[in-house]
GUKEKE-579612 format. One record per residue: x, z, y of N, C-alpha, C in turn; residue in one letter. Coordinates in steps of 0.1 Angstrom, whole numbers, padded with zeros to 4 digits, always signed. Layout:
<rs>
XZYXZYXZYA/...
</rs>
This chain:
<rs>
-0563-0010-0099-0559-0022-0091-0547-0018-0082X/-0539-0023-0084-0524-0028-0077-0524-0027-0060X/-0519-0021-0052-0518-0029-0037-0504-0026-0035X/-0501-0032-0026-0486-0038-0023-0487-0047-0009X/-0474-0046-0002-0471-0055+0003-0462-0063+0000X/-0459-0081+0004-0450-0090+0003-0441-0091+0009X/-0428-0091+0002-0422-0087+0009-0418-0097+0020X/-0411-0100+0034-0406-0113+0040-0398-0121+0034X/-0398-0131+0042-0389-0148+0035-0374-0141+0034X/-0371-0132+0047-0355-0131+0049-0351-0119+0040X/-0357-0113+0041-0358-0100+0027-0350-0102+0009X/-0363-0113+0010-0362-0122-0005-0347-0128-0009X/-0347-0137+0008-0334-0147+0008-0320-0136+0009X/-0322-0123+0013-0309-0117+0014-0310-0111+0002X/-0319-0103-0006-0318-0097-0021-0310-0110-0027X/-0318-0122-0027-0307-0135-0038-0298-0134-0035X/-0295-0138-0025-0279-0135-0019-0271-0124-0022X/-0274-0115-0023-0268-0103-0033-0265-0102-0045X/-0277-0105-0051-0272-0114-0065-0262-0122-0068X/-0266-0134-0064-0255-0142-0068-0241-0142-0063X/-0241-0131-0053-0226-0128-0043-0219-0115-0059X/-0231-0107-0065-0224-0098-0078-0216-0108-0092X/-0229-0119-0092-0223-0127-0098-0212-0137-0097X/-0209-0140-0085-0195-0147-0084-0183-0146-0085X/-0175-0155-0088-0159-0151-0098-0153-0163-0090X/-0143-0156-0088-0127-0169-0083-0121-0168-0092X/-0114-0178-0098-0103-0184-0102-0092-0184-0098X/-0079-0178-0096-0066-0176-0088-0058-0185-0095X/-0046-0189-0088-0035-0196-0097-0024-0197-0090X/-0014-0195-0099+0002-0196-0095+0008-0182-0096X/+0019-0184-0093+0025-0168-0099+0026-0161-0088X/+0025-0162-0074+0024-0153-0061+0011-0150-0061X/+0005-0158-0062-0008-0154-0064-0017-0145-0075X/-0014-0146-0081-0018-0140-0094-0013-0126-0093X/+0002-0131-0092+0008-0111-0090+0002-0102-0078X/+0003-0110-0066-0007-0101-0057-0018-0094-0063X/-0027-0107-0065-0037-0100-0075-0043-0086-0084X/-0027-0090-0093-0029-0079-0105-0023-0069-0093X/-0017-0063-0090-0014-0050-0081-0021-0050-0072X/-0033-0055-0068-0045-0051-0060-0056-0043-0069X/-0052-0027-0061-0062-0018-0070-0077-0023-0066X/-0082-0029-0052-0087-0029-0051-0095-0046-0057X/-0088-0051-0061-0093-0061-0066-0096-0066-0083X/-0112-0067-0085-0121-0067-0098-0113-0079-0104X/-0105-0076-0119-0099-0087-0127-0108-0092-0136X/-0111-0100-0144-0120-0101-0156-0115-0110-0163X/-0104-0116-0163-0100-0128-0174-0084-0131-0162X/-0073-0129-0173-0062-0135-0174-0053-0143-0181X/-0051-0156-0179-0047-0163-0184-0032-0167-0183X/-0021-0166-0194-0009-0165-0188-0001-0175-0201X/+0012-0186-0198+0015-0191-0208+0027-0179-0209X/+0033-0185-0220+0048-0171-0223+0056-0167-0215X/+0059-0182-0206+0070-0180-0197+0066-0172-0184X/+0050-0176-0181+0047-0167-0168+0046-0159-0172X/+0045-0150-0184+0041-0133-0182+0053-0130-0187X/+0067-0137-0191+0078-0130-0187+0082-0127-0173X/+0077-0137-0167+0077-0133-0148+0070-0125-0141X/+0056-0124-0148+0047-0115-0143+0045-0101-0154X/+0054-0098-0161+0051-0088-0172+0050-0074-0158X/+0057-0072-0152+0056-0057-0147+0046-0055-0137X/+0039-0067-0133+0028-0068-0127+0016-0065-0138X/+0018-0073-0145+0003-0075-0162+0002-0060-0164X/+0019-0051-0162+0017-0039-0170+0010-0028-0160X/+0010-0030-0147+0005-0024-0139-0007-0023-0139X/-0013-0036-0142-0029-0037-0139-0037-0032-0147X/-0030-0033-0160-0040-0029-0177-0049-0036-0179X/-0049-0053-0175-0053-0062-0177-0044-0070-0194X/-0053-0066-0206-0047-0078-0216-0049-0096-0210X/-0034-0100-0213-0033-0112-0205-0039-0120-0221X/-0043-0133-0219-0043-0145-0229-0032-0153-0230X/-0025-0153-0241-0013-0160-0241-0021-0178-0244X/-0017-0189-0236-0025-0202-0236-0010-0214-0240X/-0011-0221-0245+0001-0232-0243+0001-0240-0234X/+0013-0239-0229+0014-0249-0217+0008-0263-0217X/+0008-0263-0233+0001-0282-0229-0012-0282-0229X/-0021-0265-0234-0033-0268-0233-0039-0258-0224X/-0035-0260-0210-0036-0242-0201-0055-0243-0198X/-0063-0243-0207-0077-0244-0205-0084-0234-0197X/-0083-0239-0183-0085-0229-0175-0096-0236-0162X/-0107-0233-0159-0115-0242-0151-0109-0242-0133X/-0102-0248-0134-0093-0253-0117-0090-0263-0120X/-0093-0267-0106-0089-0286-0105-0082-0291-0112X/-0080-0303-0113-0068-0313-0124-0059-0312-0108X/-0049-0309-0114-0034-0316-0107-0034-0303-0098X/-0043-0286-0099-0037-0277-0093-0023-0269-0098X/-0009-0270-0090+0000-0260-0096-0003-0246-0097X/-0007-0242-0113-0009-0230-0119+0003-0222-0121X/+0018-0231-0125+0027-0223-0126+0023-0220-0139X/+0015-0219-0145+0011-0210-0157+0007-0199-0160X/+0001-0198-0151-0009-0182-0145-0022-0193-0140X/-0030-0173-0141-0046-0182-0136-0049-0166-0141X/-0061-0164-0127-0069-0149-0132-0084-0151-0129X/-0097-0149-0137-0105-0152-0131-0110-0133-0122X/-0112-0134-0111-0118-0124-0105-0128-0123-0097X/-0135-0112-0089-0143-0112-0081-0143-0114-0074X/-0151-0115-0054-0145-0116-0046-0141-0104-0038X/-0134-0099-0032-0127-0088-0023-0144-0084-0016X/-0146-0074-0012-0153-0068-0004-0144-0060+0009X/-0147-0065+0017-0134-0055+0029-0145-0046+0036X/-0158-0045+0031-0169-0039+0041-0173-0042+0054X/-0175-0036+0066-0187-0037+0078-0175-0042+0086X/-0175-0054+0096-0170-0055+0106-0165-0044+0112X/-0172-0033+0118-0169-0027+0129-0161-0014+0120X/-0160-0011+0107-0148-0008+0102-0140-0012+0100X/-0135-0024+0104-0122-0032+0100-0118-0033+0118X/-0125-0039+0123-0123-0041+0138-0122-0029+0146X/-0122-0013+0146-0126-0004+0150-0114+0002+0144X/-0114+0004+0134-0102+0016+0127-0092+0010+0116X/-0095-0008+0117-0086-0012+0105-0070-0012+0108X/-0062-0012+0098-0049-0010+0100-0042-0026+0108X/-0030-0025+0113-0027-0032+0124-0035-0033+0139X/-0030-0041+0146-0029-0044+0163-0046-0046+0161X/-0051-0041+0179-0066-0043+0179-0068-0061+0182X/-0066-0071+0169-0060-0084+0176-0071-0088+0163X/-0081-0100+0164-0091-0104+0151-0087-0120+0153X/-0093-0124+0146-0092-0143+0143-0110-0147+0142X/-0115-0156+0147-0127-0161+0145-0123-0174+0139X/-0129-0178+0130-0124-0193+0130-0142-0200+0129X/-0146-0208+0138-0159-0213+0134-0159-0230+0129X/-0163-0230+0117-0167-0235+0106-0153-0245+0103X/-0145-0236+0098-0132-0242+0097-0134-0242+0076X/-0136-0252+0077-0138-0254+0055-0127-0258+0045X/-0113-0261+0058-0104-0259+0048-0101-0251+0041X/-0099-0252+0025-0093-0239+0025-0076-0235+0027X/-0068-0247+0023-0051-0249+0029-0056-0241+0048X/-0059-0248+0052-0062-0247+0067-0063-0226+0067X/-0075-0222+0060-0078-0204+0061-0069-0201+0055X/-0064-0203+0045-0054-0198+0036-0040-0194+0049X/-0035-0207+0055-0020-0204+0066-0028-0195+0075X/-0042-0197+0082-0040-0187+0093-0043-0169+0084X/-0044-0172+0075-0042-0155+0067-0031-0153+0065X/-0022-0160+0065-0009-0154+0063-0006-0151+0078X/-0006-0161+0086-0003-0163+0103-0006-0148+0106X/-0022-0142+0103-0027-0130+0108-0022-0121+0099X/-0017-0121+0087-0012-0108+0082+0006-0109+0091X/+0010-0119+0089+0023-0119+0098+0027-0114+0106X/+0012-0112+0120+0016-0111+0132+0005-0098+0133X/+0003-0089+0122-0007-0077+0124-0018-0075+0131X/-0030-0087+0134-0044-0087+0130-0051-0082+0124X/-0059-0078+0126-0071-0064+0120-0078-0073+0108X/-0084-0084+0110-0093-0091+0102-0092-0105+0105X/-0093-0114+0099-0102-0128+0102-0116-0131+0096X/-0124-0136+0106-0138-0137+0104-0142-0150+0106X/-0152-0151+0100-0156-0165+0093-0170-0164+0089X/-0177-0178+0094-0198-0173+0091-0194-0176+0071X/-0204-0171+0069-0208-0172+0055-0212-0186+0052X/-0217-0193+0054-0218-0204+0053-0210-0224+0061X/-0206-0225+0055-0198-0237+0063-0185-0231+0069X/-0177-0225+0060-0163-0218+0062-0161-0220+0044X/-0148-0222+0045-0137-0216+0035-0145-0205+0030X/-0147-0203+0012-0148-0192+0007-0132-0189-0003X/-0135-0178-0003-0121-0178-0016-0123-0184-0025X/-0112-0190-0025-0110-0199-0039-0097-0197-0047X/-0091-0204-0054-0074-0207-0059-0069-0211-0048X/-0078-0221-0043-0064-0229-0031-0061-0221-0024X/-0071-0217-0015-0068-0208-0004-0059-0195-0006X/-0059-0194-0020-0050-0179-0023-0038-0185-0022X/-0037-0196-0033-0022-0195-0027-0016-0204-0014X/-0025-0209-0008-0019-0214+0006-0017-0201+0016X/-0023-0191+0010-0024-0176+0016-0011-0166+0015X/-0007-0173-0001+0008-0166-0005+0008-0153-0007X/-0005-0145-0011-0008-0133-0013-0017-0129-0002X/-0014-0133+0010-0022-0125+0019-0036-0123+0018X/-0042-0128+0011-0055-0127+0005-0060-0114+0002X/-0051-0107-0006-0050-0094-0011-0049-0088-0004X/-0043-0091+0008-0044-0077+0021-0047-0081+0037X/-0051-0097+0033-0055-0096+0051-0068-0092+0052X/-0079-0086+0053-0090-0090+0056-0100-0101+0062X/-0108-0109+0051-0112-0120+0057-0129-0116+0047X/-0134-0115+0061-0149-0113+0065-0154-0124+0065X/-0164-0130+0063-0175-0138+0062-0187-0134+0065X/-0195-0132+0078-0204-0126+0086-0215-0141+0084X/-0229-0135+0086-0241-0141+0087-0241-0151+0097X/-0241-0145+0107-0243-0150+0122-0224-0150+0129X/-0218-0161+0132-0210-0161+0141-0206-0158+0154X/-0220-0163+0162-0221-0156+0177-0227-0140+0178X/-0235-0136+0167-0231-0122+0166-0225-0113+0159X/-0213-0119+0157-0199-0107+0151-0195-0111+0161X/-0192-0120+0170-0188-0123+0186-0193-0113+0190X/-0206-0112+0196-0211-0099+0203-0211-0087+0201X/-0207-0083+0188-0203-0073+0181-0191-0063+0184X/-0183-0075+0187-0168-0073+0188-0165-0070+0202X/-0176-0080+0212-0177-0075+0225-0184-0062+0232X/-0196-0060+0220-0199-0046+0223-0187-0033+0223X/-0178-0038+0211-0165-0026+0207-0155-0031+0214X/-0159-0039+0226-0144-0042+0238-0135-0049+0239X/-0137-0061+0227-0128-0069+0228-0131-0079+0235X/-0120-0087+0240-0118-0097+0247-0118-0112+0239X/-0129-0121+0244-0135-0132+0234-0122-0146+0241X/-0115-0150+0234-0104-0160+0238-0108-0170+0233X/-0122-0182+0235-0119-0196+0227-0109-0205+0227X/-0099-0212+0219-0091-0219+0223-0096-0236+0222X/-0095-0240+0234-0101-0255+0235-0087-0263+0239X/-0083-0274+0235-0076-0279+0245-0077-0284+0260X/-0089-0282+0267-0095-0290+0280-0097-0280+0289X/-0093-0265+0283-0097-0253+0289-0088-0251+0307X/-0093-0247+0315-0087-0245+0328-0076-0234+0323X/-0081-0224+0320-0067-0209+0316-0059-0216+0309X/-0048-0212+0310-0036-0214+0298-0041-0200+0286X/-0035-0200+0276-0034-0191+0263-0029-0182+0270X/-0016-0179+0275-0010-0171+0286-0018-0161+0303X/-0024-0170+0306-0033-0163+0312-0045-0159+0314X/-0050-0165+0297-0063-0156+0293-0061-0143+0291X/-0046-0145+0280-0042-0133+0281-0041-0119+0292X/-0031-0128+0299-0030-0116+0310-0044-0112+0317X/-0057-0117+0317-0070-0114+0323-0076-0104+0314X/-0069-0105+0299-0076-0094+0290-0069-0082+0290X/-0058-0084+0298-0050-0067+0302-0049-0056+0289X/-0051-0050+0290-0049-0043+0275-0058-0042+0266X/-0069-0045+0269-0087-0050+0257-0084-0055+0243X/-0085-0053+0233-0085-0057+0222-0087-0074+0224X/-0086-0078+0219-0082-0093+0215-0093-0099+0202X/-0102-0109+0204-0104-0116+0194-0099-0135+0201X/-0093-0138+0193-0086-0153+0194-0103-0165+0183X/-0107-0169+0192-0119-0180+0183-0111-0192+0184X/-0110-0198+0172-0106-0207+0168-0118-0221+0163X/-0116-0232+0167-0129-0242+0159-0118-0251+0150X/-0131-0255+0141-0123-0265+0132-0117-0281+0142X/-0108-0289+0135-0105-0301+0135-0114-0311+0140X/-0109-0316+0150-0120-0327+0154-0132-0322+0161X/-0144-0317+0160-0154-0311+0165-0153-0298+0171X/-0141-0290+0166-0135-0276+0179-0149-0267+0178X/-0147-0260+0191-0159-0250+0190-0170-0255+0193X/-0183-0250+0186-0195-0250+0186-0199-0249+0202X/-0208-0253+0208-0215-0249+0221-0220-0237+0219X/-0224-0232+0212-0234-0215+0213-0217-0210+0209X/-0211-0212+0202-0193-0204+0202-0188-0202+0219X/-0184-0213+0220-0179-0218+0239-0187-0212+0246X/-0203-0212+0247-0210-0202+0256-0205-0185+0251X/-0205-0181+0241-0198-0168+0240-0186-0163+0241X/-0179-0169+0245-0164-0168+0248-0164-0160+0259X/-0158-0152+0265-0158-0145+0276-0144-0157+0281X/-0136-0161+0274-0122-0169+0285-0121-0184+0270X/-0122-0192+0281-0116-0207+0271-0099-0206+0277X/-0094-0209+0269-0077-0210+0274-0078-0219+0261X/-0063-0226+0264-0052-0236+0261-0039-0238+0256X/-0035-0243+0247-0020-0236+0246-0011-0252+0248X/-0006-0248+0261+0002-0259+0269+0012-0268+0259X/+0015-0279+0266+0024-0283+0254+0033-0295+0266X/+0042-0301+0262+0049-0307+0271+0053-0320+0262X/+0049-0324+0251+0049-0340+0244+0036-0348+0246X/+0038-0364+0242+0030-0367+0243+0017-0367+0236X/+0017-0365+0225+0011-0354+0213+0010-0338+0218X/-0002-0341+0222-0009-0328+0230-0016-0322+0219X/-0016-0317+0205-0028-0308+0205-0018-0305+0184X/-0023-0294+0179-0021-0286+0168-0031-0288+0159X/-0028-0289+0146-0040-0284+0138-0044-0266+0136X/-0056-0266+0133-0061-0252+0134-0054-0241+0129X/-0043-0247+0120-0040-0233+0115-0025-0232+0123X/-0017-0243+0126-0006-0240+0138-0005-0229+0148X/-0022-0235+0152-0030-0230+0171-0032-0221+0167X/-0034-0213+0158-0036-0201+0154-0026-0191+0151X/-0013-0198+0145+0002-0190+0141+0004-0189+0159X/+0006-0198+0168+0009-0198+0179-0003-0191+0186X/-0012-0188+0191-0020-0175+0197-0016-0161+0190X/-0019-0162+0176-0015-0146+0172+0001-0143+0178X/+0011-0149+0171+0022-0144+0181+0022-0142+0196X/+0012-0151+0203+0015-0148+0221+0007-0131+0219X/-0005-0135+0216-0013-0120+0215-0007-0107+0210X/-0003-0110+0199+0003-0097+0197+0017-0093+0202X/+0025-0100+0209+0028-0098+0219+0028-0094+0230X/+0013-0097+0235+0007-0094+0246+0002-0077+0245X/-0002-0073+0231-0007-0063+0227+0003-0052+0221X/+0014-0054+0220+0026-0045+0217+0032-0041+0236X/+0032-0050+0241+0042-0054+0258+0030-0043+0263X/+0017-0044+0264+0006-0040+0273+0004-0023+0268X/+0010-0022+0255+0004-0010+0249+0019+0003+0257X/+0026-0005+0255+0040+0000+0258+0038+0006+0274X/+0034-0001+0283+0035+0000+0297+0025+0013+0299X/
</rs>
């Protein structure tokens, strides 16, 4: 006779979740994107699709990767992405990036000690610019809950323009704790609200030389209340038209530049 224990609900629900995260594949498309791609050693290829004219553009990329491409005709690029997405005539199906544990990307990752929260922002155009915004302006990571966020997709890669391939973008369980997380390892929690008493500017200056995380909410509904209660500073980014306020990925190009600003000026002194 058999004895055993069963295992828990959350046990079960995170083994699936492993599963089906080995089995998942993105679709990439367009020729910035794709080339990124193929010269990411660290990124799993499994199917490339290319008409003649893109892998005369992408041949020294194709030859790097040691991915055999599929030659397709342009009139029949049979490739599962939206109708009416510009492929350019590339398309790669791949895995998704694994960048590992928060507190090795936030602790020892390359660039400024400066992160991005974005909570429950599901554009993917919208994640895609603030990955470029944070590889731009040298941000350690952008983080994002696993659920009700932007996953990688095509769009987002190339609204990303490659940065995909090298910004780090985390998708954590819990939101408010990769928040706490990040405050355990000393960063400074910045929500940005537009109603906030601080300006963006002198949240800053209150985080003095402390690592930096900038939380960002999506369009319309902004930050969560359990987000806003974990903020250590709500700040604002002033504006002087009658049209007071940015979409999320703007408010985001504009904080990383004040910040890392603040974090180059502060490091210096």
């Amino acid at each position: 006779m058999k004895t055993g224990t069963t295992k828990p609900t959350w046990v079960i629900d995170k083994e699936r979740g492993k599963r089906a995260d080995a089995k998942e594949t993105v679709w990439l498309f367009g020729l910035h994107a794709v080339r990124d791609a193929l010269v990411n050693p660290a990124r799993e290829k499994l199917r490339l699709v290319l008409t003649k004219n893109a892998l005369d553009k992408l041949e020294e990329a194709v030859a790097q990767s040691g991915i055999e491409p599929e030659i397709a005709d342009p009139r029949k690029f049979d490739v599962p992405i939206d109708d009416g997405s510009v492929h350019q005539g590339a398309a790669m199906e791949v895995r998704p990036l694994n960048w590992g544990k928060l507190a090795d990307v936030a602790i020892s990752g390359a660039g400024a000690p400066l992160v991005v929260l974005l909570d429950r922002v599901t554009d993917p155009h919208n994640v895609g610019a603030v990955l470029r915004s944070a590889e731009v302006f040298g941000a350690r990571a952008v983080i994002a809950p696993r659920h009700h966020s932007a996953p990688e997709t095509g769009a987002l890669a190339k609204t990303a323009s490659g940065a995909l391939e090298r910004q780090p973008y985390l998708r954590v369980g819990n939101l408010s704790d990769a928040m706490q997380e990040l405050r355990d390892m000393g960063y400074i929690l910045i929500g940005l609200e537009g109603e906030a008493e601080h300006t963006l500017e002198g949240a800053l200056d209150l985080a003095n030389k402390r690592p930096i995380a900038l939380v960002m909410g999506a369009e319309g509904p902004g930050l969560r209340e359990k987000t806003r209660e974990t903020c250590d500073y709500l700040a604002r980014i002033p504006y002087t038209g009658a049209f007071g306020s940015l979409n999320v990925s703007n408010a985001a190009a504009v904080s990383l530049y004040a910040a890392s600003q603040r974090v180059v000026h502060k490091s210096a002194t």
